[in-house]
C-alpha positions in Angstrom: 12.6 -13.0 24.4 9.5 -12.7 22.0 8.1 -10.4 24.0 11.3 -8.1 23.9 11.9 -7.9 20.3 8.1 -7.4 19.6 8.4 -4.3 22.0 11.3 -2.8 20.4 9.9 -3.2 17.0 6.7 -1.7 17.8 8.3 1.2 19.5 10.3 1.9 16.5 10.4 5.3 15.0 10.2 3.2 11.5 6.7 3.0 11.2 3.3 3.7 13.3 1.3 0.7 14.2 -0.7 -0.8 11.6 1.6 1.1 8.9 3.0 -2.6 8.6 0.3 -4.1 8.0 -0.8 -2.4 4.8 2.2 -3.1 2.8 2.7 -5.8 0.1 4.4 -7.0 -2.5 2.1 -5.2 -5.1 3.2 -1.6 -4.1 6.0 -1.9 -2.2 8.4 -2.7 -5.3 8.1 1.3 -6.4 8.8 2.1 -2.6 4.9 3.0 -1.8 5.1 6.0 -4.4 2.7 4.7 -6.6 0.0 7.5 -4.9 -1.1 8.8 -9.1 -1.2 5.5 -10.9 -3.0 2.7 -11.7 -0.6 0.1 -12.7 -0.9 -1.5 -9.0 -4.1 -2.3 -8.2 -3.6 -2.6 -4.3 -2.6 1.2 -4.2 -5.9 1.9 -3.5 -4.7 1.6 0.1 -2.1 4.7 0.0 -5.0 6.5 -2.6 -8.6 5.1 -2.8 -8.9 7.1 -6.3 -7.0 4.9 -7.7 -9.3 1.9 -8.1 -11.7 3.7 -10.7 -8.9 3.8 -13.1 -7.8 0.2 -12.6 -9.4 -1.5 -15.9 -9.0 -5.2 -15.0 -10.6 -6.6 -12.0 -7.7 -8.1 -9.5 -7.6 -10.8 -6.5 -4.1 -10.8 -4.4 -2.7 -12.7 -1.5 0.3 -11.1 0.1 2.4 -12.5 2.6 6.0 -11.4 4.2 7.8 -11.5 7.7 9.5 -7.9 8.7 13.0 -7.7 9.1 13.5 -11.3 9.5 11.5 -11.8 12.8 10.1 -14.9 13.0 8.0 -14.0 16.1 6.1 -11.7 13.7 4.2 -12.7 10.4 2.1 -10.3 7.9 -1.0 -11.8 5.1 -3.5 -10.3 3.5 -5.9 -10.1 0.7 -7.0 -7.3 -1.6 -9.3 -7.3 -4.6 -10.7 -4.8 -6.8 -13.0 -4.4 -9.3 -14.1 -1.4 -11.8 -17.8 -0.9 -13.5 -18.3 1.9 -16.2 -16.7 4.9 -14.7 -16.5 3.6 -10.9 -14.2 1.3 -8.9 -14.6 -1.2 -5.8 -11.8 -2.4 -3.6 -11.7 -4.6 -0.8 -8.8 -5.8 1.6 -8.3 -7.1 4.8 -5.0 -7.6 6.3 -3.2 -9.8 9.8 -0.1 -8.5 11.3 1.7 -9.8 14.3 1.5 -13.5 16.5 -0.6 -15.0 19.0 0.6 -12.4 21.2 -0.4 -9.2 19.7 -1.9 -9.1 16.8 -3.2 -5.9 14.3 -6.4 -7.0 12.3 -7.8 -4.4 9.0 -10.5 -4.6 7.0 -11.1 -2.2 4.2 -13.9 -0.7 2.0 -13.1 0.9 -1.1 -15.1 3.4 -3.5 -14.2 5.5 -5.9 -15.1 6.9 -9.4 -14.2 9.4 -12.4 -15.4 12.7 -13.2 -14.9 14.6 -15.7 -12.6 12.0 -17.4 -9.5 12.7 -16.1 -10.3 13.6 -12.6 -10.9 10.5 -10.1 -12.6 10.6 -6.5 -12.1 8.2 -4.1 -12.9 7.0 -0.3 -11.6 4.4 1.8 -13.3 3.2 5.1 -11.0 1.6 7.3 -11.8 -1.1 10.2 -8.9 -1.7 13.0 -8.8 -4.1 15.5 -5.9 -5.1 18.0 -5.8 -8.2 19.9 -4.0 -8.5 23.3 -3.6 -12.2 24.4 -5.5 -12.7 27.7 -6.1 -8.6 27.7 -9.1 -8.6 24.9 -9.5 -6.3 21.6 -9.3 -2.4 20.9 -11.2 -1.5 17.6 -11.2 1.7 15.9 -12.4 3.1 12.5 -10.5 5.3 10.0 -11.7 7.0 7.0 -9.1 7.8 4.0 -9.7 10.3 0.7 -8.4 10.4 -2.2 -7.8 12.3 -5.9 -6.0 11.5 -9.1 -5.8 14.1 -12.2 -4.6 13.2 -15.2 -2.4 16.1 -16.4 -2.1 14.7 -19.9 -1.6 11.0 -21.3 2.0 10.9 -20.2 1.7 12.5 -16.5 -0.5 12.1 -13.5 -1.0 13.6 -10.2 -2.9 12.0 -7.0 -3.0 13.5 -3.6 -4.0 11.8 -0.7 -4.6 11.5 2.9 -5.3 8.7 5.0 -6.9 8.2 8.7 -8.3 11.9 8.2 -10.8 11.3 10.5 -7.9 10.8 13.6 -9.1 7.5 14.8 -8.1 6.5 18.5 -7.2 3.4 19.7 -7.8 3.4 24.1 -7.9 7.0 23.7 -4.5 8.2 22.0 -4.5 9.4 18.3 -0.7 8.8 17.7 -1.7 4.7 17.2 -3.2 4.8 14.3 -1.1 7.1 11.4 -2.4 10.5 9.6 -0.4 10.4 6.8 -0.9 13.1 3.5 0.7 11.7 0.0 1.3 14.2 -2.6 2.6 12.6 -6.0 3.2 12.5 -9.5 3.3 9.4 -12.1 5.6 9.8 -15.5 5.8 7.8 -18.5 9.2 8.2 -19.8 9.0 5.8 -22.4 6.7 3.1 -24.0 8.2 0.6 -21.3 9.4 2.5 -18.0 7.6 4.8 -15.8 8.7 6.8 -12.8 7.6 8.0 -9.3 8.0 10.5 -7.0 5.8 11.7 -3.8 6.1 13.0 -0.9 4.8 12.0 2.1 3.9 13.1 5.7 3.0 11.1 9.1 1.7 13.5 11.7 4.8 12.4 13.9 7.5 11.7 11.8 9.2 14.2 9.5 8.7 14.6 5.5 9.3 11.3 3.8 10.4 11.5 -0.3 9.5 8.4 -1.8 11.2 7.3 -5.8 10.1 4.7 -7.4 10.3 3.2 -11.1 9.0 0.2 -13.0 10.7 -1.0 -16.3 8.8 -3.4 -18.5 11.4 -5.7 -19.4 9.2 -7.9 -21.7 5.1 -9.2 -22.2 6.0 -11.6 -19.3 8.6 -9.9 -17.0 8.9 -6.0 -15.2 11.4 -5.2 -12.8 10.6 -2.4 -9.8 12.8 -0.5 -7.9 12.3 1.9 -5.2 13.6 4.1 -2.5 12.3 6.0 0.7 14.3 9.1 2.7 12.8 8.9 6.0 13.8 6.1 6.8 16.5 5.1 4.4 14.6 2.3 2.7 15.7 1.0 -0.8 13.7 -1.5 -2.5 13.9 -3.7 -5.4 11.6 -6.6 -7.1 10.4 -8.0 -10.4 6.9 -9.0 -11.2 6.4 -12.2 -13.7 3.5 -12.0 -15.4 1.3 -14.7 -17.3 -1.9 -14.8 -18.7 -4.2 -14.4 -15.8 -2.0 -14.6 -12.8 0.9 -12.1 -11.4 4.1 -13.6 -9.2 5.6 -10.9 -7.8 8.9 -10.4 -5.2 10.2 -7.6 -3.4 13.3 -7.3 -1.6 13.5 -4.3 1.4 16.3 -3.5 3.2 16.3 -1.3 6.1 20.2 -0.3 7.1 18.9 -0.5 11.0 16.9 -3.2 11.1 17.7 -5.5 8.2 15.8 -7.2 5.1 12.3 -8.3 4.2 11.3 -10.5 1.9 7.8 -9.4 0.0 5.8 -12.7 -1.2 2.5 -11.7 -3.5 0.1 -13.7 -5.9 -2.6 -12.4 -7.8 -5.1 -13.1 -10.6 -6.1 -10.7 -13.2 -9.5 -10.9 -15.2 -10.5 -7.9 -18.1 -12.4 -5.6 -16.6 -15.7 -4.2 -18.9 -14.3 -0.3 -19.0 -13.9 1.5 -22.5 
């Protein structure tokens, strides 16, 4: 029976393999649309120019079970820093059981130019494991930009797996996906989202998102995706030095997810 639903949820036309396994808590409360800002540090993975305009450096451990399925589990960790005008990231990430399991390291560079325009690359390691059938590994490269229109809007562009990394020969395991997006601030204490977004298989996705600083210690995210018809919502509680956040998904084929993440904040040494 493991075996079964694992099949069927790998075969879904929700997400390509190792799509899963990037998402977390951090992101996932805007709905992934958080391609032109730096208020999540961890969106480095869906725009590696984003890490040079994070000004703190961040640790995060992320955990959550898709859909319910207790025959699959999801953890990770990401971390970032930033010196002068350039940004490091780093995250490596477990999806899956003792049956099948998707492994992914990541490499992060990035840095500004120009002052508002930011450059970043993402080097990608990816590694499945097949109880009693060995590993496949494969390596992925991901670029990235972010312009800063003016002080209240940003753009970032993006594309990920550029490079069309195999796995045992066929492309379609591993995603190409472009990101094309804007970041608003609407008022001193909310901020909205909006990108659009393109797997090589799957048809245009629009992704909305929004985050609302409710108070110093509490914001509230909320997000939603077109293809397929994802809403999201979460809250992050903030204090001092460490981050608690929650995210609740809900897919209206396969059902909820529960997004777990933890992280620790330290000032970074940027002007």
């Amino acid at each position: 029976m493991r075996i079964i639903i694992l099949t069927i949820f790998l075969i879904s036309d929700a997400f390509a393999a190792f799509e899963l396994g990037g998402m977390n808590a951090f992101i996932n409360g805007t709905a992934n649309s958080s391609v032109a800002t730096n208020e999540f540090f961890s969106a480095f993975l869906i725009n590696p120019a984003i890490t040079s305009a994070v000004k703190n450096s961040n640790l995060g451990l992320h955990y959550f079970r898709p859909y319910g399925l207790k025959e699959v589990n999801s953890a990770g960790l990401m971390l970032n820093t930033h010196i002068a005008q350039a940004g490091l990231g780093f995250a490596i990430g477990s999806f899956g059981n003792s049956l099948y399991r998707e492994n992914q390291v990541t490499l992060n560079a990035s840095k500004i130019f120009y002052k508002n325009l930011a450059v970043g690359i993402n080097f990608h390691w990816y590694s499945l494991h097949f109880q009693n059938y060995g590993n496949m590994n494969s390596f992925g490269l991901d670029g990235g930009v972010q312009f800063k229109i003016n002080p209240r809007l940003t753009a970032g562009f993006s594309v990920n797996n550029f490079n069309q990394p195999t796995l045992n020969g066929y492309s379609e395991e591993i995603p190409i996906i472009s990101r094309l997006g804007i970041s608003a601030v609407i008022t001193e204490h909310f901020r909205g989202y909006v990108a659009v977004q393109k797997d090589a298989w799957f048809p245009i996705n629009v992704l909305f998102g929004m985050n609302f600083n409710a108070s110093s210690l509490l914001s509230i995210q909320s997000g939603f995706n077109t293809y397929p018809s994802v809403p999201v919502i979460g809250f992050r509680v903030q204090r001092k030095w460490m981050v608690v956040n929650y995210v609740f998904q809900y897919h209206f084929d396969l059902g909820a997810t529960h997004f777990w993440g933890i992280s620790f904040t330290k000032e970074g040494n940027a002007d």
